[in-house]
DORO-207022 format. One record per atom (N, C-alpha, C, O): residue number from 1; x, y, z; atom name; residue in one letter. Coordinates in steps of 0.05 Angstrom, whole numbers, plus 5000, padded with zeros to 4 digits. Atoms other than C-alpha are relative to their C-alpha. Example, Ala and Ser with C-alpha at 12.3 -4.5 7.8 and 13.67 -1.06 7.14 Angstrom:
% DORO-207022
+------+------+-------+------+------+------+
: resi : east : north :   up : name : resn :
+------+------+-------+------+------+------+
:    1 : 5018 :  4976 : 5000 :    N :    A :
:    1 : 5246 :  4910 : 5156 :   CA :    A :
:    1 : 5018 :  5024 : 5000 :    C :    A :
:    1 : 5039 :  5024 : 5013 :    O :    A :
:    2 : 4984 :  4976 : 4999 :    N :    S :
:    2 : 5273 :  4979 : 5143 :   CA :    S :
:    2 : 4985 :  5022 : 5014 :    C :    S :
:    2 : 4995 :  5044 : 5018 :    O :    S :
+------+------+-------+------+------+------+
***
This chain:
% DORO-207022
+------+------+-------+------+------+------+
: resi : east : north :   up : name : resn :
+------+------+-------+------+------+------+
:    1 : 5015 :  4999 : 5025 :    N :    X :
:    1 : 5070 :  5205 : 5200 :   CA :    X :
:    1 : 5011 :  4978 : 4981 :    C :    X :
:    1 : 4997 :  4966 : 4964 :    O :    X :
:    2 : 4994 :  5016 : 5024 :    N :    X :
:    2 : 5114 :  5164 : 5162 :   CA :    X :
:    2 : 4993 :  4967 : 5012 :    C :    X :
:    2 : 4985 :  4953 : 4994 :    O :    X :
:    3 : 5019 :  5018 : 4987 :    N :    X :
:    3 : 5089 :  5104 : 5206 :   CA :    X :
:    3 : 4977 :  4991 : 4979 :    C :    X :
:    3 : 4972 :  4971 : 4964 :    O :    X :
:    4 : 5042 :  5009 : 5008 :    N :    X :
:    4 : 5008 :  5116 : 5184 :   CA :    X :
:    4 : 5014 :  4991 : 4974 :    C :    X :
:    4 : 5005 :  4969 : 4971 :    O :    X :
:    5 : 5003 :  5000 : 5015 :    N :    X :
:    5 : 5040 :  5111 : 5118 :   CA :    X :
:    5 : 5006 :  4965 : 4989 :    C :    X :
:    5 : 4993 :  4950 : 4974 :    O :    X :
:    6 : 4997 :  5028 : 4992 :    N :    X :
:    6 : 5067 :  5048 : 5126 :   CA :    X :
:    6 : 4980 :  4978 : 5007 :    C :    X :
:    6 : 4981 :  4955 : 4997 :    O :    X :
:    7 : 5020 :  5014 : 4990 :    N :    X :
:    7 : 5008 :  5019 : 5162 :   CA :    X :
:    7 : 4975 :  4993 : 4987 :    C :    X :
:    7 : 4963 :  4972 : 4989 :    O :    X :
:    8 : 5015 :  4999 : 5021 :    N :    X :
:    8 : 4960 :  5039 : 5110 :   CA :    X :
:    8 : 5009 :  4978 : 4972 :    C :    X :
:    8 : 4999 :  4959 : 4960 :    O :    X :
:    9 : 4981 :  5025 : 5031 :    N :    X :
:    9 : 5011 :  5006 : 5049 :   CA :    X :
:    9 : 4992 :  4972 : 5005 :    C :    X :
:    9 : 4983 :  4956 : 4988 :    O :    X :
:   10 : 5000 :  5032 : 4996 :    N :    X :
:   10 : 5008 :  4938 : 5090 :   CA :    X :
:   10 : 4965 :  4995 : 5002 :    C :    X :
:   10 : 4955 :  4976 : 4989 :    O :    X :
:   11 : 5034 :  5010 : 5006 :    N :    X :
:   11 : 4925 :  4937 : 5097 :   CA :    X :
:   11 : 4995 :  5006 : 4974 :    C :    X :
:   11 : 4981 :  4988 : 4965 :    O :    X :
:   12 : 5007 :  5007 : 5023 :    N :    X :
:   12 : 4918 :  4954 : 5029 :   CA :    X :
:   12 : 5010 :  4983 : 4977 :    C :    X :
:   12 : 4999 :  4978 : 4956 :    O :    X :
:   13 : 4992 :  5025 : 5018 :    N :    X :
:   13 : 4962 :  4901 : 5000 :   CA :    X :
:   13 : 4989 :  4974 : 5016 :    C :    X :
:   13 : 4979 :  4959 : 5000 :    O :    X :
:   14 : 5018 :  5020 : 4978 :    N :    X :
:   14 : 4932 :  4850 : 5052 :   CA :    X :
:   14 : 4971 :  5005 : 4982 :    C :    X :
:   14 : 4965 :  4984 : 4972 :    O :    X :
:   15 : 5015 :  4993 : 5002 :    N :    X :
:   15 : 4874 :  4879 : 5025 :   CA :    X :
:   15 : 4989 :  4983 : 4967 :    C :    X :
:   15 : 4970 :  4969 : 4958 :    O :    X :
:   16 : 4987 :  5012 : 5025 :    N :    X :
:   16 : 4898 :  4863 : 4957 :   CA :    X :
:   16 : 4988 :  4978 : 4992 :    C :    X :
:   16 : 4968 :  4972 : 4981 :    O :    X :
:   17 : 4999 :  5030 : 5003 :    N :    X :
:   17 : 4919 :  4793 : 4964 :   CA :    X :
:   17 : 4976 :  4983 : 5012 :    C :    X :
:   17 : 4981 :  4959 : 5012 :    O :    X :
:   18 : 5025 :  5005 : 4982 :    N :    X :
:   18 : 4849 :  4777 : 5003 :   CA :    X :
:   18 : 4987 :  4997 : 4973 :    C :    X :
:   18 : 4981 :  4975 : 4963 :    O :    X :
:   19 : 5021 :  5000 : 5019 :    N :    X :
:   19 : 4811 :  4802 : 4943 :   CA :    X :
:   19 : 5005 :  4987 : 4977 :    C :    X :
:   19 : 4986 :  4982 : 4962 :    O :    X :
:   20 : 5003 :  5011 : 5024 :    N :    X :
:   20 : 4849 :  4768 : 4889 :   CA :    X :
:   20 : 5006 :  4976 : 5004 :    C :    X :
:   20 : 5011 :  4966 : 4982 :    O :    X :
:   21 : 4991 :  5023 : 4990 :    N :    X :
:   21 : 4866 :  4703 : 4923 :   CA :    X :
:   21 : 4969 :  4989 : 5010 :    C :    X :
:   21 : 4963 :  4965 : 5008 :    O :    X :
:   22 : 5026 :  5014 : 4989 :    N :    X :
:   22 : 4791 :  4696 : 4955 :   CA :    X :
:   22 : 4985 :  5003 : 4983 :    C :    X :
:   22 : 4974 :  4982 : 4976 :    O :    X :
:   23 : 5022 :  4982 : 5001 :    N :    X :
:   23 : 4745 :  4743 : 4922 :   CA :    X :
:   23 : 4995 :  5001 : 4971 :    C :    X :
:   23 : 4972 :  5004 : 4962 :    O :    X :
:   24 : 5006 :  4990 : 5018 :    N :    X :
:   24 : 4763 :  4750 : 4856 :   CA :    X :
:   24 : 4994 :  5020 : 4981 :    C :    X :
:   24 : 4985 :  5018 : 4959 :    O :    X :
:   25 : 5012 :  4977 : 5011 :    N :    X :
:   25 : 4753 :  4821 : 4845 :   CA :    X :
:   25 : 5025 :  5014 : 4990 :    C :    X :
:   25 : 5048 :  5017 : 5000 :    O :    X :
:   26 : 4963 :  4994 : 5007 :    N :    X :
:   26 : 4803 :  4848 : 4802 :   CA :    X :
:   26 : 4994 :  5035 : 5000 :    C :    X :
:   26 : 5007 :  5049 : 5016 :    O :    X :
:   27 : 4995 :  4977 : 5002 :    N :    X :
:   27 : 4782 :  4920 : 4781 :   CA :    X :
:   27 : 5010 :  5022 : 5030 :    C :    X :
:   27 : 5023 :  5042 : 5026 :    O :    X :
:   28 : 4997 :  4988 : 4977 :    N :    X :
:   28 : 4787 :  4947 : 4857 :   CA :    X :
:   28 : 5020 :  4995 : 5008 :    C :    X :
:   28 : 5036 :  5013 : 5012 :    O :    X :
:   29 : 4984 :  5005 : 4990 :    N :    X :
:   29 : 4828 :  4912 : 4880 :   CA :    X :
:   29 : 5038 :  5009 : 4992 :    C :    X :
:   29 : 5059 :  5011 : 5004 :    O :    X :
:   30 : 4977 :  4992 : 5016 :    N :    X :
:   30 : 4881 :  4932 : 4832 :   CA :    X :
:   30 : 5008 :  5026 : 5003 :    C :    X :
:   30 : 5031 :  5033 : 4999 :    O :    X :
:   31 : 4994 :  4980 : 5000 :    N :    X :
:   31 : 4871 :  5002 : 4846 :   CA :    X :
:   31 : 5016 :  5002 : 5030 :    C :    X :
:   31 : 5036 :  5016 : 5033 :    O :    X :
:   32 : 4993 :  5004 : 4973 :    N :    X :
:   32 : 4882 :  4985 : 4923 :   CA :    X :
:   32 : 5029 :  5000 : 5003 :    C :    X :
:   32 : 5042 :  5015 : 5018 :    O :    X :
:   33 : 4978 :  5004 : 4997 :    N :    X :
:   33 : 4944 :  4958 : 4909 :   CA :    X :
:   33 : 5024 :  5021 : 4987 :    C :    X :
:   33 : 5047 :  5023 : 4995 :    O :    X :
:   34 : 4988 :  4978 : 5017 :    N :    X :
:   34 : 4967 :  5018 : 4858 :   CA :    X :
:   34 : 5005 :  5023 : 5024 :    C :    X :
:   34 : 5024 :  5039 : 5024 :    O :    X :
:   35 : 5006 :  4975 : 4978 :    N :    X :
:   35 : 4946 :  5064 : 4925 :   CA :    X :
:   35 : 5029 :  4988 : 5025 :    C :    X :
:   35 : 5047 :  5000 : 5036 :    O :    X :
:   36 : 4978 :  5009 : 4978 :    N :    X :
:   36 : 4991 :  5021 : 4971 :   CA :    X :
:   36 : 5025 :  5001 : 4997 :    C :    X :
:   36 : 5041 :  5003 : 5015 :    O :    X :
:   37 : 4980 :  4994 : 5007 :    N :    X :
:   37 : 5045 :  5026 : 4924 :   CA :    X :
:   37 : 5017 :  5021 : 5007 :    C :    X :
:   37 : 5039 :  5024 : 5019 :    O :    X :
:   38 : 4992 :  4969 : 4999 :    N :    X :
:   38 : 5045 :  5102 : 4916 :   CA :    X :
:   38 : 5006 :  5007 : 5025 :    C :    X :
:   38 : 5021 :  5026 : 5028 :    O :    X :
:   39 : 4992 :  4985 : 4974 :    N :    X :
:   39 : 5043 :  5105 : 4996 :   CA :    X :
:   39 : 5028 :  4989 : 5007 :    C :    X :
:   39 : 5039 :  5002 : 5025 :    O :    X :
:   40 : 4979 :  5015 : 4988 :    N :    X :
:   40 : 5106 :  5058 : 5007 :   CA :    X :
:   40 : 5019 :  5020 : 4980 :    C :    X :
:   40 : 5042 :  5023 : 4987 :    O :    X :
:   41 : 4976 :  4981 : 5014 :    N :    X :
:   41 : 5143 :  5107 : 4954 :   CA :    X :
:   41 : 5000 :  5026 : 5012 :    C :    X :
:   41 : 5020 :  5039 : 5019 :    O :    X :
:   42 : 4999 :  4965 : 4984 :    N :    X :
:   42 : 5116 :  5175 : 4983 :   CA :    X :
:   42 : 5025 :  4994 : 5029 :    C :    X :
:   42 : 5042 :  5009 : 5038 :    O :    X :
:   43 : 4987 :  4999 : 4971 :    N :    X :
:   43 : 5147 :  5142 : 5050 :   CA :    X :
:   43 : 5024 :  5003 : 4990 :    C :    X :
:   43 : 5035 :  5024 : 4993 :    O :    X :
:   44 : 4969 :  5004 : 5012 :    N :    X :
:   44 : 5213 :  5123 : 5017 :   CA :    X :
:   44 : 5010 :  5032 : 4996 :    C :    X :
:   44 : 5025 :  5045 : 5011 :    O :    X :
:   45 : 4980 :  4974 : 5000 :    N :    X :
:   45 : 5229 :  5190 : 4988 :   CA :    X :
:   45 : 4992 :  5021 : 5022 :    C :    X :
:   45 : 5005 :  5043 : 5024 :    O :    X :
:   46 : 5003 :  4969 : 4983 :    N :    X :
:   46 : 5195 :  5234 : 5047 :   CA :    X :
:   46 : 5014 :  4994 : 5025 :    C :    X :
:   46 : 5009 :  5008 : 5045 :    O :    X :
:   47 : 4978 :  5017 : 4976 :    N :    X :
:   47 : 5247 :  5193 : 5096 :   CA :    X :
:   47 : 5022 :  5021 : 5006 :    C :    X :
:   47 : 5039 :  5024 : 4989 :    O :    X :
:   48 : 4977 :  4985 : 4994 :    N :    X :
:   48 : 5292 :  5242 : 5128 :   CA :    X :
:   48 : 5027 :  4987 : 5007 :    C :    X :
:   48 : 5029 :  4975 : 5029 :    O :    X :
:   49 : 4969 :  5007 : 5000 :    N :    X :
:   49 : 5367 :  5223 : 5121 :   CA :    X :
:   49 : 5014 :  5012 : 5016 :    C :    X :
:   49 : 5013 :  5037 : 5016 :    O :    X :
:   50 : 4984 :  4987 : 4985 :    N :    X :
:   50 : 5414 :  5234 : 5171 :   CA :    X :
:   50 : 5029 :  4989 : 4989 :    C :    X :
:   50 : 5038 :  4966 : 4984 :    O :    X :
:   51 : 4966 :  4991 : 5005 :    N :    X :
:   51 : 5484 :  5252 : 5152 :   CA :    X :
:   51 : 5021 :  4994 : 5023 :    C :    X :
:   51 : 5045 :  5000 : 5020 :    O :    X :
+------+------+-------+------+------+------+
***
């Protein structure tokens, strides 16, 4: 699981840098990148630590 979450983060910053580097589109794209954020942090703290 913590994978997809990963996998998802990197197409929506790809996703990102596509739309504001080609495309131009800022309102979407901005949220895209707000969403890819939040999943690269959910991963971080839901990372099980071994002791």
């Amino acid at each position: 699981m913590n994978s997809i979450l990963y996998i998802v983060a990197v197409i929506l910053i790809i996703g990102w840098a596509l739309g504001v580097f080609v495309y131009s589109v800022t309102g979407l794209i901005h949220v895209l990148l707000i969403i890819a954020l939040i999943a690269v942090i959910l991963g971080l703290i839901r990372r099980p630590t071994a002791i």
